[in-house]
C-alpha positions in Angstrom: -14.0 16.3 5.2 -15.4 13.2 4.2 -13.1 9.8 2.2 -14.6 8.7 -1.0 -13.6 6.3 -3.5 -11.8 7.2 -6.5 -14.7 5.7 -8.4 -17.4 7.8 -6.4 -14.7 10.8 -6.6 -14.9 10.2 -10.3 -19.2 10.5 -10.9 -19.1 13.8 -8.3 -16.8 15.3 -11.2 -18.7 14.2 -13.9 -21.9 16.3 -11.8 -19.4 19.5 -10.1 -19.2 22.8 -12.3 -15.6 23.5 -11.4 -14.4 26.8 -11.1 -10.5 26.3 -10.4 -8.4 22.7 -10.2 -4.8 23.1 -8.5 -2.4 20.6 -8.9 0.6 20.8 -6.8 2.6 17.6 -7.9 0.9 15.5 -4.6 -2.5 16.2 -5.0 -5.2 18.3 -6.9 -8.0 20.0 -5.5 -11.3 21.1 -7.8 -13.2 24.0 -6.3 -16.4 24.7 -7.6 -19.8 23.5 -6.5 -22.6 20.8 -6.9 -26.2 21.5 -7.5 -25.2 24.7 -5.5 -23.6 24.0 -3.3 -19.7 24.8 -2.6 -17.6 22.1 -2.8 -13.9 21.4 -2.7 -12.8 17.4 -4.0 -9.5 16.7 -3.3 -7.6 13.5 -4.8 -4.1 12.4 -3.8 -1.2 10.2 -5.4 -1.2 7.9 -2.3 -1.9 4.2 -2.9 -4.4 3.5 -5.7 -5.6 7.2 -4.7 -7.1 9.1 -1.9 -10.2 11.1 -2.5 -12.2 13.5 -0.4 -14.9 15.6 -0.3 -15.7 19.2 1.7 -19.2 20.6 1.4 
């Protein structure tokens, strides 16, 4: 799992073709992939926002 910014968080979604977003009140989570490859993006309400990325 690696931090991003919430700006850098913001171009990987403009890029990821998302197959499900969950959104449990704290955080949501987009599942899908990028250029292929599987990828989970994660962004929190903490502070000005928490972002991370599994791949």
């Amino acid at each position: 799992m690696k931090h991003v910014s919430p700006e850098h968080a913001t171009d990987l979604l403009e890029v990821m073709t998302i197959a499900q977003s969950i959104d449990n009140g704290t955080t949501i989570t987009h599942h899908g992939h990028i250029e292929g490859q599987p990828t989970i993006l994660i962004s929190t309400c903490r502070g000005e926002g928490d972002c991370y990325i599994i791949q």
